[in-house]
C-alpha positions in Angstrom: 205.0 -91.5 31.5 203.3 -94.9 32.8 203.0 -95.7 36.2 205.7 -97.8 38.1 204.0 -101.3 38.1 205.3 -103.1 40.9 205.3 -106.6 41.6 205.8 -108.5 44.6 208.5 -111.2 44.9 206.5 -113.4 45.9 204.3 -113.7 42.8 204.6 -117.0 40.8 203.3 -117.6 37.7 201.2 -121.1 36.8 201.2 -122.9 33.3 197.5 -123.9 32.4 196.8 -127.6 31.9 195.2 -126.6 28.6 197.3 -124.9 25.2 196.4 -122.1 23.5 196.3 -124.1 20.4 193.4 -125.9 22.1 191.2 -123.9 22.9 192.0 -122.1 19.0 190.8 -125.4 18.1 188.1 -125.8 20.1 186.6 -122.5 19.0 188.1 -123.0 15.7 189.0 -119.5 15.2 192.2 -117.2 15.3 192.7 -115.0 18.2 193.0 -111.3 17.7 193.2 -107.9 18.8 191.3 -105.2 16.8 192.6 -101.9 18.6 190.0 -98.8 17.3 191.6 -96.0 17.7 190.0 -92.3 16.9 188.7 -89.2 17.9 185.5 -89.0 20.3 182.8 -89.6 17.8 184.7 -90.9 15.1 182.7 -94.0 15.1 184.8 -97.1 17.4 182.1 -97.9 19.5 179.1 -98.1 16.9 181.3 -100.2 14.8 182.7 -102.2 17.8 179.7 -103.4 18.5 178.3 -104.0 14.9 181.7 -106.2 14.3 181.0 -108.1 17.4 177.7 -108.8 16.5 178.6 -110.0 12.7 181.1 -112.1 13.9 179.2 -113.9 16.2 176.5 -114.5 13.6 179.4 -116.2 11.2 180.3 -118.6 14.4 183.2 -116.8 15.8 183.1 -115.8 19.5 184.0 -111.8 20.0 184.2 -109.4 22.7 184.1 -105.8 22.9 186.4 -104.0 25.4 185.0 -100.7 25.1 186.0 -97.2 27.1 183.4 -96.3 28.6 182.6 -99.4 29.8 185.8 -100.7 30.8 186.2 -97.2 32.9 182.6 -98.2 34.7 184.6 -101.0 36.6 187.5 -102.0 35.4 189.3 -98.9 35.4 187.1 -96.7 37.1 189.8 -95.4 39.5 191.5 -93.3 36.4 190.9 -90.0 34.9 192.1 -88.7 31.7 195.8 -87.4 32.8 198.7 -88.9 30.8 199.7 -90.9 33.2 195.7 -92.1 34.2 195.5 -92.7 30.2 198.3 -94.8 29.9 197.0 -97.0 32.8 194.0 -97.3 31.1 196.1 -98.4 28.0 198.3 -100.7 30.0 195.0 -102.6 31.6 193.1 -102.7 28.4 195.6 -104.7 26.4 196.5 -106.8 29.7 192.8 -107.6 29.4 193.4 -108.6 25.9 195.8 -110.7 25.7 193.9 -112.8 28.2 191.2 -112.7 26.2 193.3 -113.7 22.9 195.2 -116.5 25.0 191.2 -118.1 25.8 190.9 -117.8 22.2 188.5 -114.9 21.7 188.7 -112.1 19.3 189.1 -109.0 21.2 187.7 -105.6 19.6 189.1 -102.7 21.7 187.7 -99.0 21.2 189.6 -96.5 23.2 190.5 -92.8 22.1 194.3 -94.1 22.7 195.5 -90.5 21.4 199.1 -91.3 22.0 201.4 -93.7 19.8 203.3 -94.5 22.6 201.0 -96.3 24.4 199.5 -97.9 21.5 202.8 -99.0 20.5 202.7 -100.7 24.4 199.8 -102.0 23.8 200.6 -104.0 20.7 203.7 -105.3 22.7 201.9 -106.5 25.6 199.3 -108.5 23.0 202.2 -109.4 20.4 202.3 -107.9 17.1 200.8 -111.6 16.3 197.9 -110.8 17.4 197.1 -107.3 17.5 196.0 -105.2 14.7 195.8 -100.9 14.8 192.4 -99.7 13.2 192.9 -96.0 12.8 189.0 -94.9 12.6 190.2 -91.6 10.9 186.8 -89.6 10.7 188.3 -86.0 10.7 187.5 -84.0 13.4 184.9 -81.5 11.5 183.0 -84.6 11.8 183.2 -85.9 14.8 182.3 -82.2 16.7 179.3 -81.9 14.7 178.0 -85.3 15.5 179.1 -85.0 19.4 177.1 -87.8 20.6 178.0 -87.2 24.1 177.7 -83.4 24.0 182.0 -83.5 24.9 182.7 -81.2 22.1 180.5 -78.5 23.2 181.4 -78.8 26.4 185.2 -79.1 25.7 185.3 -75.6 23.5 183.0 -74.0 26.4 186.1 -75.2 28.6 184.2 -77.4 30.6 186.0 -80.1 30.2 190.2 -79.9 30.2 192.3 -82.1 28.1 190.2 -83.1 25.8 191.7 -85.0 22.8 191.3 -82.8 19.7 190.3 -80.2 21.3 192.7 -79.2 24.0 195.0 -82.2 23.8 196.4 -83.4 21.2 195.7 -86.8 18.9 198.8 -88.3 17.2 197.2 -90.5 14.1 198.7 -94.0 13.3 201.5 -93.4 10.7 201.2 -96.7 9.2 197.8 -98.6 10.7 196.6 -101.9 9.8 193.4 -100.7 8.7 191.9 -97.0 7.9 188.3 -96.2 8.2 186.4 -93.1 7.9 182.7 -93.4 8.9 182.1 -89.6 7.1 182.8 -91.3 3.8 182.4 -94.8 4.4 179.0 -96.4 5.4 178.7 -98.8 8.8 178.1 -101.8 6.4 181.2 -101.1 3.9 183.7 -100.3 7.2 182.0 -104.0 8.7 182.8 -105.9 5.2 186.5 -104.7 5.4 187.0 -105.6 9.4 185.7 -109.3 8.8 188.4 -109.0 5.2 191.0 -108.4 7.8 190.3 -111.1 10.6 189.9 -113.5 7.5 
């Protein structure tokens, strides 16, 4: 249930002077997607960053799309209905793919509850370049870490359509990579990322 995304006639696009395989070259990396998906609390943001930071100190040039953030401008005329979500999705991965075609790798950590628009987002990247990470920390877990206080809030009924709580989460049936942070430390879950970008 996305939006209708219209475009105007009138819009043309423009081929850059400059490949893809150039700037690939230039930065002498691959471009990629990492999409973390999870509960609230599962662990994509803390590990987000850390992989960002470890890549960068190996020479590779990484950037961190993250939800919050990304609703503090980006997206910050969305809320959390199915059809705001799947905007969010749709702008995220647009985002993304820009990012990929400069050459970057892209580490995006959004809820994304839904298979449906994750399986949009990997077709607006290109299966190419994106990979799923399902950070799968069960949801015990995550309520009793509740770094944001959402949990609480969400079983108080303070907050509606909340994913795990009163919305639901559909897992990944066959991710790229599975992670959970309740049995797997920062370090070891970092190790495997970098495994995976190669």
């Amino acid at each position: 249930m996305s939006k209708e995304i219209r475009k105007s006639s009138n819009v043309v696009w423009t081929e850059s002077h400059v490949a893809e395989s150039q700037r690939r070259d230039h930065l002498a990396q691959k471009p990629l997607t990492l999409w973390f998906t999870g509960l609230s609390g599962a662990g994509k943001t803390t590990l987000g960053f850390q992989l960002e930071k470890a890549l960068l100190e190996t020479g590779k040039l990484a950037f961190v799309l993250d939800g919050d953030n990304v609703r503090h401008g980006l997206n910050r005329d969305l809320g959390f209905s199915s059809i705001d979500r799947s905007e969010n999705i749709r702008r995220v991965a647009e985002v993304a793919k820009l990012m990929n075609q400069a050459g970057l790798i892209v580490i995006v950590s959004l809820i994304s509850p839904f298979a449906e628009d994750r399986s949009m987002a990997r077709h607006i990247i290109g299966s190419e370049y994106f990979r799923e990470v399902y950070i799968s920390t069960p949801l015990e877990v995550c309520e009793i870490r509740d770094p944001k206080g959402l949990y609480s809030r969400a079983r108080a009924g303070e907050i509606t359509g909340f994913t795990g709580v009163s919305s639901p989460y559909e897992a990944p049936s066959c991710p790229d990579v599975s992670l959970d942070t309740s049995t797997m430390s920062v370090e070891s879950c970092i190790s495997k990322l970098i495994r995976v970008i190669g």
